[in-house]
N, C-alpha and C positions, 0 to 999 in steps of 0.2 A: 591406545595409540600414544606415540608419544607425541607432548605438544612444544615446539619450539619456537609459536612465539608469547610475548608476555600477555596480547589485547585482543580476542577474537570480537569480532566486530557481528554480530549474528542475525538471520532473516529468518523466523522463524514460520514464513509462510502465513497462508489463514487460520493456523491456529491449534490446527490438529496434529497428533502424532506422524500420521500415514503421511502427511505434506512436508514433512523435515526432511533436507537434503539428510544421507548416511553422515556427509561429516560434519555436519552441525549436530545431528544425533552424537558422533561421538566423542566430540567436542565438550558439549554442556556434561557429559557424565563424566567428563576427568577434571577441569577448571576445579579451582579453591573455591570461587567465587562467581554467583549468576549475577548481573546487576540489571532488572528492568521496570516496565511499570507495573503494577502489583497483578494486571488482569493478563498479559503475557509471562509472568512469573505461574500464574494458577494454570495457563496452556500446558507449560511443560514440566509442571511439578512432577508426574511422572518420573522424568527422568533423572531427579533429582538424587545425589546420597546423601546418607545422614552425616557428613562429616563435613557437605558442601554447606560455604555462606552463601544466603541469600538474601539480598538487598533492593528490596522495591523500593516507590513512592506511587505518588496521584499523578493525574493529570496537570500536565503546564510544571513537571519538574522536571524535564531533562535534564538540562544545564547539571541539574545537582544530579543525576546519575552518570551524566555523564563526566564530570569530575571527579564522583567515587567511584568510577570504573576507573579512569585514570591515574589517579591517585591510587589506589589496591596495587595495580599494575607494576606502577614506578617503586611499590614498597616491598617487590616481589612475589607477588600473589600471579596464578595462572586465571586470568579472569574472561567473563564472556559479558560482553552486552549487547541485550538482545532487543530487537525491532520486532513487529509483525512484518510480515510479506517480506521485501526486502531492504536489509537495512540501509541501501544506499539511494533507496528513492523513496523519499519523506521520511526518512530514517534516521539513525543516529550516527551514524559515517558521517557522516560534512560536520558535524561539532564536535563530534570527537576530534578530527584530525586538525581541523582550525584553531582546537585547544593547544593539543599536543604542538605543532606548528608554531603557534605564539609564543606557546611558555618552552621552546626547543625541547619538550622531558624526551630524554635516549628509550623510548619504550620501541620494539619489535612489536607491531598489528599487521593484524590479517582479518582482510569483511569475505566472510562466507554467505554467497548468495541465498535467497530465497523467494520462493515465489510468490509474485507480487497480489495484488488485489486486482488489476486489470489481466492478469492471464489467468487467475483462479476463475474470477466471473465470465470470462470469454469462454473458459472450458465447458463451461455448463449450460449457458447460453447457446452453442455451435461454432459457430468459425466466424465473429463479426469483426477478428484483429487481423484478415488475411492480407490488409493494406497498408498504406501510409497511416497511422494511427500516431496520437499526442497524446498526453494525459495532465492535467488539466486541474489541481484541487481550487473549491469553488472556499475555504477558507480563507475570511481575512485577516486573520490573525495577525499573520507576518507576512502578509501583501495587501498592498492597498487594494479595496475594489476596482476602482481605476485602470488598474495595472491588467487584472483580474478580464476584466471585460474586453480590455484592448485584446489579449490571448485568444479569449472566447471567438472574439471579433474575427479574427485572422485564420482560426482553425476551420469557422463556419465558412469564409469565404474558399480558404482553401480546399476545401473538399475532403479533410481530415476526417478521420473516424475519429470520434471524440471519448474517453473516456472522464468520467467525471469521480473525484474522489474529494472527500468530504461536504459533500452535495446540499445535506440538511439538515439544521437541527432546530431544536427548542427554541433558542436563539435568534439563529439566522436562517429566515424563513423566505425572502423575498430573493436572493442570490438565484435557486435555483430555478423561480417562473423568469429574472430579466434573462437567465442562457437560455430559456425556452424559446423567447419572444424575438433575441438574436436568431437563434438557429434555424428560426420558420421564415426569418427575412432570406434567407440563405438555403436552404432546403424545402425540400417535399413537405408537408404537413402528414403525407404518408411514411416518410421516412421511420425505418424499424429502430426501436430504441429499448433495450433490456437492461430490466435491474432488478441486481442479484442483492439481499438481503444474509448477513451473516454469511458471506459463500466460506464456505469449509468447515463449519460449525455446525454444532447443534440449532435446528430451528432453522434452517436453511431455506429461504424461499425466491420463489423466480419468480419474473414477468415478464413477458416481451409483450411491447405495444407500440404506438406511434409516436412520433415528436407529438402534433397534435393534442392527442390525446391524454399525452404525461401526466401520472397520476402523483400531485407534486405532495400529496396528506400520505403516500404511503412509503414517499424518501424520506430517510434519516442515517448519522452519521455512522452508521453498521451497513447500508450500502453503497455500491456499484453500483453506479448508472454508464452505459454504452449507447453513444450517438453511432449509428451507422452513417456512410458515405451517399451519394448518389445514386451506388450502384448496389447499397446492402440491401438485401431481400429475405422473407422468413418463408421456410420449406419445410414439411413435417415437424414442425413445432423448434424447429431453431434457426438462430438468424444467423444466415452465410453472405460475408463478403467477397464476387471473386476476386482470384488472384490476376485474373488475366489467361490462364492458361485455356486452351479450346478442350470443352469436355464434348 
């Protein structure tokens, strides 16, 4: 294809080949240059050629990819930087352009969608997004827990389908029992709640069970967690929110 702008902005979904939109597939196979973190760099090494650069780092360096994708861009390079799920929710789209923006650099970008971590897990799950749904990450990295809880606060009251990302780790273990203990002030104790571990990956696993019941030792920062509503319910083994419409 031919590429006409200089900065493709990329979601490359959960992870797998089969979940790349066509033109992010054909995207990363013409760019100069991949720029991402070295564990979504190894997703789509695939489709890498031998002639493309590729440019990872760790964890907690965006900033710096996202400067060398930048920076590549501005120096004439055909470049992509790439997100899991998609890049414009919790992704690398808002500091890219907040760069660009500040420092005015003349670069042509375009963010090529992909799909998210809350629609991957709801596919697998059943239908528990057929509502008013919010999503939600329980990291406080770069939000106060404060902040964090007032949200949680306002989703539970409102009757939100809640999705939960960055839910738990090593770390931060106590985030995801205080949303428990909001959500039950607010909900059913029966209410259905499913978490998808790894969805689109290798090693893939589900569970749907209750708020109540929330198994908080077997979340960690590789799942999706899904609060259902008032009205979500589990039918032959997946949990459906209606829409409203008369079946």
């Amino acid at each position: 294809m031919q590429l006409n702008k200089d900065l493709y902005i990329i979601g490359i979904g959960p992870g797998n080949l089969a979940d790349i939109s066509r033109k992010a597939y054909q995207v990363l196979n013409e760019v100069d240059v991949i720029v991402g973190y070295k564990k979504y760099i190894e997703c789509i090494k695939e489709l890498t050629r031998e002639k493309q650069q590729l440019y990872s780092t760790g964890m907690r360096k965006e900033m710096e990819r996202v400067e060398k994708a930048v920076g590549l861009a501005a120096a004439g390079k055909k470049v992509a930087l790439i997100s899991s799920g998609d890049a414009g929710v919790y992704g690398m789209a808002g500091p890219a352009f907040e760069l660009i923006a500040k420092n005015d650099i003349a670069i042509e970008v375009e963010v090529i969608a992909g799909i998210t971590a809350a629609n991957a897990a709801a596919a697998v799950l059943g239908a528990p997004l057929m509502h008013d749904y919010v999503v939600i990450s329980l990291s406080d990295i770069l939000t106060p827990w404060d902040q964090i809880k007032k949200r949680l606060k306002a989703a539970a009251e409102a009757d939100f389908i809640t999705t939960l990302y960055n839910p738990r780790s090593s770390r931060r273990k106590m985030q995801l029992q205080e949303t428990q203990k909001i959500f039950l002030k607010h909900r059913s104790p029966d209410t259905p709640v499913g978490i998808v571990k790894s969805v689109g990956r290798d090693g893939e696993e589900l569970m749907i069970t209750t708020l109540s019941e929330l198994p908080l030792e077997k979340v960690d920062m590789l799942t999706t967690v899904i609060i259902g509503n008032s009205n979500t319910y589990v039918a032959a083994n997946k949990i459906i929110t209606p829409r409203g419409y008369k079946i």
